[in-house]
Backbone as CSV, one residue per row, in Angstrom:
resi,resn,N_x,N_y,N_z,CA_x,CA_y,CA_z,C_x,C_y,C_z
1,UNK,170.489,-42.916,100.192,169.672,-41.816,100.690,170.510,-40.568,100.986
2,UNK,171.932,-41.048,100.352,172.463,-39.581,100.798,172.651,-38.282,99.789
3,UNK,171.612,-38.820,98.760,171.520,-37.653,97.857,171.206,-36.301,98.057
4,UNK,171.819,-35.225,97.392,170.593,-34.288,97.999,169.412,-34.017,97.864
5,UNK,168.944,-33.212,98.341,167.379,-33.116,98.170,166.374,-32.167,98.335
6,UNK,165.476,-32.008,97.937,164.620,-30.826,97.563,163.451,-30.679,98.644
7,UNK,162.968,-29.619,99.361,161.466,-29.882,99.417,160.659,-30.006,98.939
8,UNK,159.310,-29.944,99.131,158.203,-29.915,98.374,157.880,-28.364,97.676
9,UNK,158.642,-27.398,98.418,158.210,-26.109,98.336,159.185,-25.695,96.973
10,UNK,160.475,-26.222,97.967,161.765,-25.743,96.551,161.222,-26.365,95.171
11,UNK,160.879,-27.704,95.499,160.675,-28.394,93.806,159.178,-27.009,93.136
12,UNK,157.885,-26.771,93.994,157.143,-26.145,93.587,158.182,-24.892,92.479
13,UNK,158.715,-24.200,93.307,159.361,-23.288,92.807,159.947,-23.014,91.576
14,UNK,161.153,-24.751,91.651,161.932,-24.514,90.766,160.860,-24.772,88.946
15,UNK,159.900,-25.702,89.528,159.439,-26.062,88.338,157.954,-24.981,87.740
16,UNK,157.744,-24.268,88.662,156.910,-23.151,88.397,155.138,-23.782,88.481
17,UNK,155.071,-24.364,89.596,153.582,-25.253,90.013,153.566,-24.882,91.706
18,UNK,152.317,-25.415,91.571,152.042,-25.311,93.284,152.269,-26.067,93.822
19,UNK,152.304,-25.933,95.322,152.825,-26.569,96.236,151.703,-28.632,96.051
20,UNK,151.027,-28.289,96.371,149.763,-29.369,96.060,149.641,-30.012,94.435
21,UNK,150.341,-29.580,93.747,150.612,-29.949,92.504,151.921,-30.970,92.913
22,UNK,152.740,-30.980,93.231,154.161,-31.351,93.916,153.726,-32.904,94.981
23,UNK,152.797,-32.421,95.709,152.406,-32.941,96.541,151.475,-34.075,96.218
24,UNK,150.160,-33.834,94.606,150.197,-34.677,94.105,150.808,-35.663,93.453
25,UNK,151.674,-35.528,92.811,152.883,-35.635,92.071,153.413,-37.084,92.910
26,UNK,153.832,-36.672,94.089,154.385,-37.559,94.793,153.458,-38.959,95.064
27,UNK,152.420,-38.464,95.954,151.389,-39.516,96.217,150.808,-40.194,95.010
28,UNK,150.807,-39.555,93.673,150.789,-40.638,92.814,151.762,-40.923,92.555
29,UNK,153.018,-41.433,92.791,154.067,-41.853,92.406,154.873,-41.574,91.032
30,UNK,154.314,-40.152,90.455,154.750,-39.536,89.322,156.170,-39.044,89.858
31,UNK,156.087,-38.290,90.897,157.892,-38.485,91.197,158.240,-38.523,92.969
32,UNK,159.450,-39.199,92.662,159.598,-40.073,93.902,159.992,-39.266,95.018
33,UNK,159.448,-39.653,96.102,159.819,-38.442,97.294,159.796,-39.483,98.488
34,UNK,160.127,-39.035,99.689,160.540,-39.385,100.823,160.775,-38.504,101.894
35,UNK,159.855,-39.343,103.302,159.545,-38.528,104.660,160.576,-38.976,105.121
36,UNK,161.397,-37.158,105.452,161.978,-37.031,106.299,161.934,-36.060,107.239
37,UNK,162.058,-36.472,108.828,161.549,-35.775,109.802,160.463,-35.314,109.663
38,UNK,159.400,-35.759,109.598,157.918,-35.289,108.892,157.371,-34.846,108.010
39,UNK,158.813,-33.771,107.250,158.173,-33.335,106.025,158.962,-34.514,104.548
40,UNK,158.073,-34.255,103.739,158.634,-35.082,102.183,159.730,-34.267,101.439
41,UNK,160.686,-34.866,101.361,161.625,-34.259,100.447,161.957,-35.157,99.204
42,UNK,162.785,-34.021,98.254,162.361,-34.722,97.078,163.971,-35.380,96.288
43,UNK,164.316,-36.389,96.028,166.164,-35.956,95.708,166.425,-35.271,94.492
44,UNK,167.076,-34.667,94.104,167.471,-33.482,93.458,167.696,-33.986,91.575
45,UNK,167.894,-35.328,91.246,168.345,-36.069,90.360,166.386,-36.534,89.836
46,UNK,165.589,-36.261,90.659,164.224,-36.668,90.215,164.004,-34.890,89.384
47,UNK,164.444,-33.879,90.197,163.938,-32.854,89.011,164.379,-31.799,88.955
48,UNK,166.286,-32.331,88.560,167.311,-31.783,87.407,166.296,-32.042,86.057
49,UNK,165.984,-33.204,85.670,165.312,-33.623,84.590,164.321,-32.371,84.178
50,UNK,163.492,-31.785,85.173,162.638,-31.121,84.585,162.952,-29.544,84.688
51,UNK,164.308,-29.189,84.871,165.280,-27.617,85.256,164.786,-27.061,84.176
52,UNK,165.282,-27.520,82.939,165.517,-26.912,81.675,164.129,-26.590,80.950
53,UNK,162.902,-27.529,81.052,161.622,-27.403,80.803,161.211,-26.447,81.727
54,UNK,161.607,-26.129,83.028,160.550,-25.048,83.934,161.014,-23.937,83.131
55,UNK,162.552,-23.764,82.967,163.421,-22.443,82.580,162.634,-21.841,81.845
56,UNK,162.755,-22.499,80.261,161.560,-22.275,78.935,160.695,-21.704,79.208
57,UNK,159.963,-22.777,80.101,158.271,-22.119,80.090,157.956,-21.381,80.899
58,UNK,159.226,-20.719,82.234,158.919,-19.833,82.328,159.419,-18.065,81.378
59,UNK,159.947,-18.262,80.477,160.621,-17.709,79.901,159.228,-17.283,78.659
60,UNK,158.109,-17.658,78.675,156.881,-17.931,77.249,155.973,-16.701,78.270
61,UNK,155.622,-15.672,77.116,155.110,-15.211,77.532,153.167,-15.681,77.946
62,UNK,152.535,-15.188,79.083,151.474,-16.101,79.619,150.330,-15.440,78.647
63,UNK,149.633,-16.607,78.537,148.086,-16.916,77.700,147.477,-15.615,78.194
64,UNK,147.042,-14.686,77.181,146.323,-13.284,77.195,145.100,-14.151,77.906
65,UNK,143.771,-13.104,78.488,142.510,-13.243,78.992,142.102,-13.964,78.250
66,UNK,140.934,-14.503,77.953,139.758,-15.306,76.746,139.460,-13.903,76.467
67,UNK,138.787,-12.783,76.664,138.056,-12.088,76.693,138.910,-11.116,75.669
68,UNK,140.209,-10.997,75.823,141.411,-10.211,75.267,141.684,-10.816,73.583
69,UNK,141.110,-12.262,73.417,141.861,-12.780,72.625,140.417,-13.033,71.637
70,UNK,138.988,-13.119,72.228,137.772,-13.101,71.412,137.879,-11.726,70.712
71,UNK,138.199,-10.782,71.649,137.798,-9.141,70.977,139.371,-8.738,69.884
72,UNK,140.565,-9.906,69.945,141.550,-9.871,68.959,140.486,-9.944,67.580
73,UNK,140.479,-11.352,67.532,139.875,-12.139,66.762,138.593,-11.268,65.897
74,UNK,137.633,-10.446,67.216,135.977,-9.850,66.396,136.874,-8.199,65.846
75,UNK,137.965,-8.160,65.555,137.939,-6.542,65.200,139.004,-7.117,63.787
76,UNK,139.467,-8.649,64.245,139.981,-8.959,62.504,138.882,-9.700,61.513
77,UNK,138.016,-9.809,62.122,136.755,-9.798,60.662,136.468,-9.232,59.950
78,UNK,135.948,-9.275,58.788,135.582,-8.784,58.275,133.606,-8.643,58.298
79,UNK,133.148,-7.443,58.412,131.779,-7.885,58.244,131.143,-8.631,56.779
80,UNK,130.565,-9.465,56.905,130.016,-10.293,55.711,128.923,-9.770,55.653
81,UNK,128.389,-9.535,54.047,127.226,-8.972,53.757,126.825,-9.505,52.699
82,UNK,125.342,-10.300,52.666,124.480,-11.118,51.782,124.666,-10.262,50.481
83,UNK,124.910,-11.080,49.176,124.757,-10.386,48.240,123.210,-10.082,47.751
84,UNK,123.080,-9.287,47.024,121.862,-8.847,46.537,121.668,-9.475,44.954
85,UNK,120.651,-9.333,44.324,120.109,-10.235,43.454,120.647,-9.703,42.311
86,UNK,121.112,-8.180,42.032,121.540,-6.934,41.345,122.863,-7.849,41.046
87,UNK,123.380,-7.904,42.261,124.937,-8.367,42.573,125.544,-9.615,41.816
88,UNK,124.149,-10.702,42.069,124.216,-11.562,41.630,124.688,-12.128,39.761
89,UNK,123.787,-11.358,39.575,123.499,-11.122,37.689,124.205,-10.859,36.969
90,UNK,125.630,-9.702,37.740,126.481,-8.942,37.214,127.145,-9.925,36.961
């Protein structure tokens, strides 16, 4: 137990999630933590592992609006137009 160790807040941080994300995390036993002096801390060797994955993704630029990325999408269409019977024959 004499590793070092993280809070709940620092791990939020380092890995770029919320505090209650962390906090789930633990209580499902996705990663291992331990009460000390009342609060949960986390040891430091549970998430070195995930340093290099927060780094990255925080490094990606973030998902445009929906709204930003429908009106991308409706101005690269093309309008489609029924052919005519003229059209057809040719």
């Amino acid at each position: 137990m004499n590793e070092p160790k993280y809070t709940i807040e620092e791990v939020a941080d380092i890995i770029g999630v919320k505090v209650a994300t962390v906090e789930n995390w633990v209580r499902r036993d996705i990663v291992r933590g331990y009460k000390l002096d009342g609060r949960i801390v986390i040891p430091c060797s549970e998430v070195d592992d995930y340093r290099p994955m927060a780094e990255a993704s925080k490094a990606l630029d973030p998902t445009p609006p929906t709204e930003e990325i429908v009106e991308a999408i409706q101005r690269g269409r093309r309008k489609w137009v029924w052919p005519t019977e003229t059209e057809e024959k040719q």
